[in-house]
C-alpha positions in Angstrom: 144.1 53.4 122.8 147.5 53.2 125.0 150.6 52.4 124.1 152.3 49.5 125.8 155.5 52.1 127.4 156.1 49.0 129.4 157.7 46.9 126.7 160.0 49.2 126.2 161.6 49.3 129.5 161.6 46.0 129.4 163.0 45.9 125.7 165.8 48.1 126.4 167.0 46.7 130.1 170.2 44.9 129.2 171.8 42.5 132.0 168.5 41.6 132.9 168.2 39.0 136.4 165.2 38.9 138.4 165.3 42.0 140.3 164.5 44.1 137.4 161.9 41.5 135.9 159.8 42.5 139.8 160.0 46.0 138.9 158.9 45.6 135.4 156.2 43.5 136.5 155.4 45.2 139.9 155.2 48.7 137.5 152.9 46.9 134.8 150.2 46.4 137.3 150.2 49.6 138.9 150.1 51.2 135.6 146.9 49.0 134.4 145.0 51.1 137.4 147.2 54.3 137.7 146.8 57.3 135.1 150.7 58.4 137.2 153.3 59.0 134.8 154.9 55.5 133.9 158.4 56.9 134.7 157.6 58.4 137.8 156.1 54.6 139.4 159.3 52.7 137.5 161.3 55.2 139.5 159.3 54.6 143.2 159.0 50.7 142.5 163.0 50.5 141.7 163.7 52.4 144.6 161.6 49.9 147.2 162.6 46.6 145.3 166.2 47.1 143.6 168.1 49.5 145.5 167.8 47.9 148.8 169.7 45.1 146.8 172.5 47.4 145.9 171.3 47.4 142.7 171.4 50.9 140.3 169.5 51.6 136.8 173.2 51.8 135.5 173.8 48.1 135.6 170.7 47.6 133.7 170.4 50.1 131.3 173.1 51.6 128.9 172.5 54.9 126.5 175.4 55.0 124.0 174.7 59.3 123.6 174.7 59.8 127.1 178.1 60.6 129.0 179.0 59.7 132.5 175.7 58.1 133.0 173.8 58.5 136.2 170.6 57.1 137.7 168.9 60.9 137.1 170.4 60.7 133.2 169.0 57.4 132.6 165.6 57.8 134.0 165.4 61.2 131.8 166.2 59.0 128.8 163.5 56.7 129.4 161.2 59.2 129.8 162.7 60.7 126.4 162.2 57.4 125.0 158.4 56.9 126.2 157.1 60.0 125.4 158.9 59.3 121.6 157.3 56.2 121.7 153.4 58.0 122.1 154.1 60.5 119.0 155.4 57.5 117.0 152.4 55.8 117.6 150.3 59.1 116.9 152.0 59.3 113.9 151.4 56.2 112.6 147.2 56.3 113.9 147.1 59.5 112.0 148.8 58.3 108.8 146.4 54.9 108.3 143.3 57.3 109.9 144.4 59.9 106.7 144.4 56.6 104.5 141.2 55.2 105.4 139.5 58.7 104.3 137.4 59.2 107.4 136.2 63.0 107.7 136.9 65.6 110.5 138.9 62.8 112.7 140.2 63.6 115.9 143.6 62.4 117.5 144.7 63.7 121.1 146.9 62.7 123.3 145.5 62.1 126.8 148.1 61.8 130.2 151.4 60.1 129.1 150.5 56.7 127.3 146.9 57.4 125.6 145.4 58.3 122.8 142.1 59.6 122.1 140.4 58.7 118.9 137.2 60.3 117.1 136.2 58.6 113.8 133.2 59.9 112.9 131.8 58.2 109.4 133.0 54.8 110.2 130.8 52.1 108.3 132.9 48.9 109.3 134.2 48.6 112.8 136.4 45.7 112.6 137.9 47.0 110.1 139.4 50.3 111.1 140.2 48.1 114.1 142.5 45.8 112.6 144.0 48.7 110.8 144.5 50.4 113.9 146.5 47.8 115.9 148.5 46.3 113.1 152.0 46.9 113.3 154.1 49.4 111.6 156.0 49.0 108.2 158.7 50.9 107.6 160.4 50.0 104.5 163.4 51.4 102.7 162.6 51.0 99.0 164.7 52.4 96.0 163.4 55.3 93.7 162.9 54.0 90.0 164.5 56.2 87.7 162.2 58.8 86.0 162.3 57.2 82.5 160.7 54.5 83.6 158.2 56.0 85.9 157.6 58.0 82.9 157.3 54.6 80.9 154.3 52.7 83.6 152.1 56.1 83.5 152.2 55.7 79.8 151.1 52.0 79.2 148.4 53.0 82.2 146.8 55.8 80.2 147.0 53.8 76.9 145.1 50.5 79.0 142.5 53.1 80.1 141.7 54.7 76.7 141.8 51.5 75.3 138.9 50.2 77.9 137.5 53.7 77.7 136.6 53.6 73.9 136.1 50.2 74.2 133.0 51.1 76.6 131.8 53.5 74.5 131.5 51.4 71.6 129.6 49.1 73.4 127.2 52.2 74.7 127.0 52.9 70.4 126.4 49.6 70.0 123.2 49.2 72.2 122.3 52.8 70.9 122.1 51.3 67.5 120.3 48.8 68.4 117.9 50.8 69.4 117.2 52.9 66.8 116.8 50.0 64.4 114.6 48.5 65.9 112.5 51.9 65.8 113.0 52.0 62.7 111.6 48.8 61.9 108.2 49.8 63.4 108.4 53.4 61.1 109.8 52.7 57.9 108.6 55.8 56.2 110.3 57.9 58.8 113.5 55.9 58.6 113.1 56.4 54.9 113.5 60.3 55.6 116.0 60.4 58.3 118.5 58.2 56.3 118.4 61.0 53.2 118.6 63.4 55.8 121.6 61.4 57.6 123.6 61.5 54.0 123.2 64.9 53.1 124.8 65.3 56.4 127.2 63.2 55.9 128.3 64.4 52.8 128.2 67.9 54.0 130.6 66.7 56.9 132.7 65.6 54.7 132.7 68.7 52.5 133.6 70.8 55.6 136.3 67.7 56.9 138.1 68.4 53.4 137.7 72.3 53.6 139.3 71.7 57.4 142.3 69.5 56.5 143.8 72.2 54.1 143.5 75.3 56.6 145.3 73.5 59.4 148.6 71.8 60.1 148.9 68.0 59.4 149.2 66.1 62.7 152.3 64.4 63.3 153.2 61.9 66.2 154.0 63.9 68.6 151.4 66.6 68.1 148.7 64.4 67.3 146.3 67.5 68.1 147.6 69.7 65.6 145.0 71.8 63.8 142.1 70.8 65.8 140.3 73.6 67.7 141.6 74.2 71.0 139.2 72.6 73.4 138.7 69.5 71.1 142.8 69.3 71.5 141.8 69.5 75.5 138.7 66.6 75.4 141.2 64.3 73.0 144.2 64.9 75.2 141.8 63.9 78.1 140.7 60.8 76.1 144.1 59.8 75.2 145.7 60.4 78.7 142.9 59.4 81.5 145.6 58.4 83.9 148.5 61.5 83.5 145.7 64.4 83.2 145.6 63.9 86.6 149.2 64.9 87.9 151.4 67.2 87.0 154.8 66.3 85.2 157.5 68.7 85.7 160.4 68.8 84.1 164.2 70.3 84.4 166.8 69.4 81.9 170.5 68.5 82.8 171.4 71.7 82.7 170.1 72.7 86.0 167.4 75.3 84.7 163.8 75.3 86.6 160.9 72.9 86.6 159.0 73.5 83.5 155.6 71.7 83.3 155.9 68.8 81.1 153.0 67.0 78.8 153.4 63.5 77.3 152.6 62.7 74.1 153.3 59.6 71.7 156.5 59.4 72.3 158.5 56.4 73.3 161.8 58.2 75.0 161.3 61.0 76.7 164.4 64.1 77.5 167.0 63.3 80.4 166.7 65.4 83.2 164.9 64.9 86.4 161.2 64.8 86.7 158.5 65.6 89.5 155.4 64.0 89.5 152.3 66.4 91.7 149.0 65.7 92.2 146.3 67.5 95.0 143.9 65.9 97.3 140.8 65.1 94.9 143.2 64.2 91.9 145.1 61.9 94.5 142.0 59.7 95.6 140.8 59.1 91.6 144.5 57.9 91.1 144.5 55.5 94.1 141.1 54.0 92.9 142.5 53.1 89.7 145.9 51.9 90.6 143.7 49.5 93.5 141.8 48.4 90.3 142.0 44.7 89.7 142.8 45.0 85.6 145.3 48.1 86.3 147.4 46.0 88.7 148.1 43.7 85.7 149.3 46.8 83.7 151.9 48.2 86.1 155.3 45.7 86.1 155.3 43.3 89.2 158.6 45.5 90.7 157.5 48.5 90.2 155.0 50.1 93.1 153.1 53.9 92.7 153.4 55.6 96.3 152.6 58.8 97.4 154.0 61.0 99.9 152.7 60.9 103.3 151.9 64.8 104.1 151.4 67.5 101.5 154.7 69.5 100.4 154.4 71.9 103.5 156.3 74.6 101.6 153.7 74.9 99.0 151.0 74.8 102.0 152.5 77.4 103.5 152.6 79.7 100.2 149.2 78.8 98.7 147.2 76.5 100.7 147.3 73.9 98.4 147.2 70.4 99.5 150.6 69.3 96.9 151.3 65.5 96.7 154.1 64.2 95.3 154.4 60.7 93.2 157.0 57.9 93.8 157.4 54.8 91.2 159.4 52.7 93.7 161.2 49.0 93.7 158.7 46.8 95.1 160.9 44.6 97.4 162.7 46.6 99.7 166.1 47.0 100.8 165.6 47.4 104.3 163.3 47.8 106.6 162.9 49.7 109.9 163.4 46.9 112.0 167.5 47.9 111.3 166.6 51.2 112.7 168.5 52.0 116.7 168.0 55.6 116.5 167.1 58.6 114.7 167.3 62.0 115.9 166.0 65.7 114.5 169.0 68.4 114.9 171.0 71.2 112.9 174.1 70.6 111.0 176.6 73.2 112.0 178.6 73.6 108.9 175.0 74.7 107.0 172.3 75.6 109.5 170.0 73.4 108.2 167.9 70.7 109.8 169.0 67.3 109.3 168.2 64.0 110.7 170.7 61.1 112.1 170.1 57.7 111.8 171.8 54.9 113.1 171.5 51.0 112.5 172.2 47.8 114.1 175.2 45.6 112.8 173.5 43.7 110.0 171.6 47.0 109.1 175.2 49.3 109.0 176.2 45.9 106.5 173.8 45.7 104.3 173.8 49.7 104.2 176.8 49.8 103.3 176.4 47.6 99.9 173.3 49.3 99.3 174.3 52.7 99.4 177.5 52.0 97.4 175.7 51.0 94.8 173.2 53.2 94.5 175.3 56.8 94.5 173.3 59.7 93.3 170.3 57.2 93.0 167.1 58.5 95.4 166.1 56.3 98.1 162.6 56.5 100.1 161.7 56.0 103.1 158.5 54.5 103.5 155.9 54.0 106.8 152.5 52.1 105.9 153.1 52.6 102.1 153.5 56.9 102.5 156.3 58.3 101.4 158.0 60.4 104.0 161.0 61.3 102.5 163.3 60.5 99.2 166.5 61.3 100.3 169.8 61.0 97.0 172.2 58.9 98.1 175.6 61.1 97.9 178.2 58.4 99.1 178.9 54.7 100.9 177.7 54.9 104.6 179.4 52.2 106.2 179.2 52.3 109.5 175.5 52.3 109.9 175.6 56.2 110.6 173.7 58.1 107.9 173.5 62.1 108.1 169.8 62.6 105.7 169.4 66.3 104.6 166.7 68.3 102.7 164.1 68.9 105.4 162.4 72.3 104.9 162.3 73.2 108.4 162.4 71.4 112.5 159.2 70.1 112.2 159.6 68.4 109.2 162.8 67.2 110.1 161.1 66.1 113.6 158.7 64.3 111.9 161.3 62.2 109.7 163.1 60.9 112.9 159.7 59.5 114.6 159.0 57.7 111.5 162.3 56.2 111.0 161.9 55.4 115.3 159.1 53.4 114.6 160.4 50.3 114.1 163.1 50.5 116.1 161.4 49.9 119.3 158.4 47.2 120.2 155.6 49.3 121.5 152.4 48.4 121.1 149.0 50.1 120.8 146.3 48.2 122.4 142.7 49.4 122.2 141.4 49.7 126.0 138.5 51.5 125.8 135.4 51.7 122.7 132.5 53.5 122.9 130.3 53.4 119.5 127.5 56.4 118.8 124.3 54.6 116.6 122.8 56.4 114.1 119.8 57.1 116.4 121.8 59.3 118.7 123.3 60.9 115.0 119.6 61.3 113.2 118.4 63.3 116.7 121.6 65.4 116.5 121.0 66.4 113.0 117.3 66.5 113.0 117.7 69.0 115.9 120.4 71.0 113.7 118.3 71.4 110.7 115.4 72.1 112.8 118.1 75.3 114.9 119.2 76.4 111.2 115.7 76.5 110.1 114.2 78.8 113.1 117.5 81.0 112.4 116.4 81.3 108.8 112.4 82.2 109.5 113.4 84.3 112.3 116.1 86.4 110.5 113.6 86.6 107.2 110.4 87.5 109.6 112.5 90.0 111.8 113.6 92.0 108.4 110.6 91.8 106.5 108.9 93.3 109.9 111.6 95.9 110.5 112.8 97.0 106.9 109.7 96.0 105.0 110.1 95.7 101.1 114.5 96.1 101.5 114.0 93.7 104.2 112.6 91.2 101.6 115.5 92.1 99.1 117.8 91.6 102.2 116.3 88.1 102.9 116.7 87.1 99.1 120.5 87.6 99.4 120.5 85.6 103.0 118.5 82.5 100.6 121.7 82.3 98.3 123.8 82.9 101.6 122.4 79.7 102.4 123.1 78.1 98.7 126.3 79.3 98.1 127.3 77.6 101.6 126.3 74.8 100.4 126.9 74.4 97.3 130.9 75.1 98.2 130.6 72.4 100.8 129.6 70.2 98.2 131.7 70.9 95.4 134.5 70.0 98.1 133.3 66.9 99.2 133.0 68.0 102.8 130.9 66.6 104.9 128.2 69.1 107.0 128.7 68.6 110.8 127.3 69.7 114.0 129.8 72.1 114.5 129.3 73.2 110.6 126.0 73.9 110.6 127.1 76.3 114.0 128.6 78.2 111.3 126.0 78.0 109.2 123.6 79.7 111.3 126.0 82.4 113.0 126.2 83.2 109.5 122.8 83.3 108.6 122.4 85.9 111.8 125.7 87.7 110.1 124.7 88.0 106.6 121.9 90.5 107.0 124.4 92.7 109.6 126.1 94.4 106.4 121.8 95.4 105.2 121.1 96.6 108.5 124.3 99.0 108.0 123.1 99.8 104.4 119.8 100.3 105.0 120.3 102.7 108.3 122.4 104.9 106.0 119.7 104.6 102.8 117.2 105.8 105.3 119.3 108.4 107.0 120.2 109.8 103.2 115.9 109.6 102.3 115.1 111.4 105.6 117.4 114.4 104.3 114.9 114.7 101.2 117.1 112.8 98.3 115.9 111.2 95.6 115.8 107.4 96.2 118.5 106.6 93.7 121.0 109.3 94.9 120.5 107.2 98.5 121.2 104.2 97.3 124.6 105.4 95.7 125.7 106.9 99.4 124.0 104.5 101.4 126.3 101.5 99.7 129.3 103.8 99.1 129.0 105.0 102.6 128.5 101.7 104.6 131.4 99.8 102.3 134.1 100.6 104.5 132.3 99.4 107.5 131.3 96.5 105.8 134.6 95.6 104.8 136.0 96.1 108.6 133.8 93.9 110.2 133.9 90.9 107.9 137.9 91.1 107.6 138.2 91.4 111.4 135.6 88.1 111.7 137.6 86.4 109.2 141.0 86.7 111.0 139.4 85.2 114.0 138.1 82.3 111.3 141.3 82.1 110.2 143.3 81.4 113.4 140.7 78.9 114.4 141.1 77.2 111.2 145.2 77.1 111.3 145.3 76.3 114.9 142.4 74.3 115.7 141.8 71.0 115.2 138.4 68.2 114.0 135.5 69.9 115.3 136.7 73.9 115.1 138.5 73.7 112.1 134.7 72.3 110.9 133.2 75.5 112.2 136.2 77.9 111.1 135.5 76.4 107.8 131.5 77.5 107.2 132.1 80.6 109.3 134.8 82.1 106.4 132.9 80.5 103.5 129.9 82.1 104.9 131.6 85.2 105.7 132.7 85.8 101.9 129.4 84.4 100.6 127.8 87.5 102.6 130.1 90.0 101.3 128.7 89.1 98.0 125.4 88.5 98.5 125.0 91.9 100.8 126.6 94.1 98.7 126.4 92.8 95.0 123.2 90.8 95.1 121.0 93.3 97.0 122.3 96.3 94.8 121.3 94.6 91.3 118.2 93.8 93.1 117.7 97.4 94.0 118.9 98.4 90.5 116.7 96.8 88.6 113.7 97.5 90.1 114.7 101.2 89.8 115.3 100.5 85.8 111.5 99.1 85.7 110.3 102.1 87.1 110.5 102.2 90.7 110.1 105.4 92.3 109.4 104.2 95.9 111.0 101.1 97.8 109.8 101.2 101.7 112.7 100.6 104.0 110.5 100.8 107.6 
């Protein structure tokens, strides 16, 4: 894809005659066949047409934060401006790629206009197409208060239990229907199982009575009461389909921390402000039921669900958890980017903190300026393709257009905030030069080939130990087997997707999970040769080898590490399988083999060959 840097020198040019419209043009078509930088021709093509005319870039283009403006300053600007331009549009390709759900994309920048895209997993081309090129939205849309938030989540979860028990019924229903019509062909048996059915019945309601004067009496807002505590989990999960699946936190006016929160019956609900978290898996079961048909008709008409763009980074950082937050927003918005001049990442000097400046046109600064006066101390997001990138609380009136918009955790977030709120300020298109699509035949041979590599790994690790280590060789190749499993059965239970460069990890690891045997077994053997008793060796050979054990897999793991924080699509897949594989090992090598080993020697074992 490239981004058409073009428009924006021509966008920004004020004064504009036909001298500069030739060196626009003139630098458009060099640039169509030139990878040069698009500053660097702008500058040669000015120098040849314009300034033979007299003419300079400052009588064509004006920078209101730059003083005593030169040629030099302004063509730095531009280039500032450009190179802005390409992350915004990164940004924006990355948020709707994230969106679409695609797995293990890639997006790289490539010379000073282009970007490099790898979807692998895409099942409709024109689609992802038309999502790629369509323009930006940025929209500035006002936070509904929590109470009502609180109030939409509520009639959701009652809709779904309602259609929930309502399917169920149906499923009894046809269950029914089936049994009588068994019956009908074996009355004597029907006979039987009804007398049987009523002694039940009345013994169930024998123990129901003995039940309802041991326990508390439910009231409405502990409906549970008295019931057994994972029958309180599967009715709570009955009655609440929709909020089991975020967190509600709650602090009270009094300014004391977040307490987890759980709604009930109730129809008002404590003051105080409210956070609404969800993770990655939880996140895509909400989305499919809020993009359900039926749900849609549930939720009030001005009231949209969003969900923050990124992950709460300070949470990533301290567990590694993937934290969204939720957003019950006004669905018509108050502004949107298209108000936006400039916005800028920097560090307020009264607090040290990062902080991004905005500034807006003359109708923006206006209509700012009434919206912001009436909404003090109300939240107000800031939204790019329907993510949520920021929900800043209005403090004052910001006439004027300027606004000063705290809370960023660190620079990069603060960074990131300022290219979103850039991009709608500028026209610059991204324009799809270059497709190239790989068929499944090309992706059947590349996996067919993968398996067939994992599988001579496999036989060739399993032959090599049972030749070399005999019968602990075959124990040893037991625990590389569930190796294998536990891999995989991870992968799955994440959803991820098994690559080429996954199933590289998968078979280094294969090779790797037999290394911590090789170390146990060498010291078994060494501990037999000195006359011990075969259970004796096993104690030292595991407690002996542990340490080494434990070395080599951390040391591995650190590498796995740094490759997964610091890499990107395709080694971030193999970083991935290598550490899952690298734990699975530990387990399997140590734990797995010694119960092995243990419980032959508790059937009588007095001899196990080791080579």
């Amino acid at each position: 894809m490239e981004v058409d840097v073009i428009r924006l020198l021509d966008a920004t040019a004020q004064n504009k005659d036909a001298v500069i419209e030739q060196v626009i043009d003139t630098t458009r078509q060099i640039a169509k066949v030139s990878d040069e930088n698009v500053i660097d021709i702008f500058k040669r093509e000015f120098d040849q047409i314009a300034r033979p005319q007299g003419k300079t870039l400052t009588q064509y283009y004006y920078f209101g934060n730059l003083r005593d403006a030169t040629d030099d300053k302004i063509l730095a600007e531009l280039k500032t401006n450009l190179d802005g331009a390409v992350e915004r549009a990164k940004e924006i390709i990355r948020n709707r790629v994230d969106q679409y759900g695609l797995t293990e994309p890639t997006i790289q920048t490539q010379g000073s206009r282009r970007i490099i895209l790898e979807l692998p997993g895409v099942s409709n081309e024109t689609e992802v197409r038309h999502l790629l090129e369509g323009t930006a939205l940025l929209e500035f849309k006002m936070v509904k208060d929590e109470d009502v938030a609180l109030h939409v989540f509520q009639n959701i979860d009652k809709y779904l239990a309602r259609v929930n028990k309502q399917d169920t019924s149906a499923t009894d229903t046809s269950h029914k229907k089936a049994d009588s019509t068994m019956a009908n062909a074996d009355s004597a048996k029907t006979a039987t199982d009804s007398s049987s059915t009523a002694f039940d019945a009345s013994n169930a309601a024998n123990d129901s009575t003995t039940a309802s004067a041991d326990t508390t009496k439910p009231d409405s807002l502990h409906p549970y009461a008295g019931l057994p505590q994972e029958e309180q989990r599967k009715r709570y999960l009955a009655d609440h389909p929709f909020t089991s699946l975020f967190y509600i936190l709650h602090q009270s006016e009094a300014g004391s921390n977040f307490d987890e929160y759980g709604i009930m019956n109730q129809t008002t609900f404590p003051k105080g402000n409210y956070l609404f978290r969800t993770d990655d898996k939880n996140k895509r079961k909400m989305q499919d039921i809020l993009n359900r048909p039926d749900v849609r008709h549930v939720i009030p008409e001005d009231v949209q669900i969003c969900f923050s763009a990124k992950p709460d980074p300070t949470i990533l950082q301290r567990s590694g958890q993937n934290i969204y937050d939720i957003y019950a927003v006004n669905s018509v918005p108050e502004l949107t980017g298209d108000v936006v001049t400039d916005a800028r990442a920097t560090i307020d000097p009264n607090s040290s903190q990062p902080e991004v400046l905005m500034e807006m046109n003359s109708d923006g600064a206006r209509d700012w300026a009434r919206i912001t006066g009436a909404n003090i101390k109300k939240r107000c997001a800031i939204i790019l393709d329907s993510g949520v990138y920021s929900a800043p609380t209005i403090q004052s009136k910001i006439p004027g257009g300027h606004s000063q918009i705290t809370g960023s955790s660190n620079m990069d977030e603060a960074k990131l905030l300022a290219i979103v709120l850039k991009a709608g300020a500028l026209p610059a298109p991204v324009q799809i030069i270059e497709e190239h699509t790989v068929g499944p035949s090309l992706g059947d041979d590349s996996i067919r080939e993968g398996l067939i590599s994992s599988l001579a790994a496999f036989l060739g690790v399993v032959l090599f130990m049972i030749f070399y280590y005999a019968r602990g060789g075959l124990v040893a190749d037991i625990a590389v087997l569930m190796n294998c499993l536990i891999i995989l059965g991870v992968l799955a239970a994440f959803g991820a997707t098994l690559t080429l460069p996954g199933i590289a990890g998968v078979i280094l690891t294969i090779g790797m999970a037999v290394d911590a045997n090789v170390l146990i077994f060498e010291r078994i053997r060494e501990e037999l040769a000195t006359g011990k008793t075969l259970r004796v060796s096993l104690d030292l050979g595991y407690k002996r080898s542990f340490r080494t054990i434990i070395d080599s897999h951390i040391t591995t793991m650190l590498t796995g590490i740094i490759l997964l924080q610091f890499g990107t699509g395709t080694i971030q897949g193999f970083a991935i399988t290598l550490i899952i594989g690298l734990l699975a090992s530990l387990f399997t090598a140590v734990v797995v083999t010694r119960t092995i080993f243990d419980l032959m020697l508790d059937r009588g074992t007095h001899t196990i060959n080791f080579g």
